[in-house]
C-alpha positions as CSV (number, residue, x, y, z in Angstrom):
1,X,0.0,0.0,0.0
2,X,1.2,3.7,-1.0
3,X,0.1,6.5,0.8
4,X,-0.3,10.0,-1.2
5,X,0.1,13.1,0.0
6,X,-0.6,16.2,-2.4
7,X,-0.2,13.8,-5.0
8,X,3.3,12.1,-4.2
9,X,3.6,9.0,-3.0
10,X,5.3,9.0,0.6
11,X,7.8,6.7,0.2
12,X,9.6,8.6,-2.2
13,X,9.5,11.9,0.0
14,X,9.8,10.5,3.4
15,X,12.8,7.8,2.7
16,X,15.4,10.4,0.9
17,X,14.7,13.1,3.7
18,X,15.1,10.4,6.2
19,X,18.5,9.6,4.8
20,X,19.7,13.0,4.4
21,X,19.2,13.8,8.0
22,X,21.0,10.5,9.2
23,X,23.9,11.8,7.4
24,X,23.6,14.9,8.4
25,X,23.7,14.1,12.2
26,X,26.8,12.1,11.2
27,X,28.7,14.5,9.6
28,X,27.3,17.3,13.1
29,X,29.1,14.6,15.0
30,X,32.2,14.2,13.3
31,X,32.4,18.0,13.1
32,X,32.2,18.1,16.9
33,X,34.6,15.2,17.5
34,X,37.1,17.0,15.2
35,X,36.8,20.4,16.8
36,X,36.6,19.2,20.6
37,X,40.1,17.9,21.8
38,X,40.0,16.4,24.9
39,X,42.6,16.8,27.7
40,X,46.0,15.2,27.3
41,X,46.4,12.6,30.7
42,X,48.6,13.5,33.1
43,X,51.1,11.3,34.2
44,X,52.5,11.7,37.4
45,X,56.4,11.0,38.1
46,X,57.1,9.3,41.1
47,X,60.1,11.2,42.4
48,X,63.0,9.1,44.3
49,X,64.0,10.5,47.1
């Protein structure tokens, strides 16, 4: 069964847009992975005394 809405079938609509904003949330997060740098660890020396 196809479901019309002003004439176009939904399937054809809905399933591209549904797409494009997946990959659009994917490329939002690799853009924020890329640009936030998390802190180096610290190591802490023992120091022999």
């Amino acid at each position: 069964m196809i479901a019309h809405v002003a004439g176009v079938p939904v399937e054809e609509t809905l399933l591209p847009l549904l797409s494009g904003v997946g990959v659009g949330f994917l490329l939002a997060r690799a853009w924020v992975g890329s640009r936030v740098r998390r802190a180096p660890r610290r190591v802490d020396k023992e120091v022999a005394t």
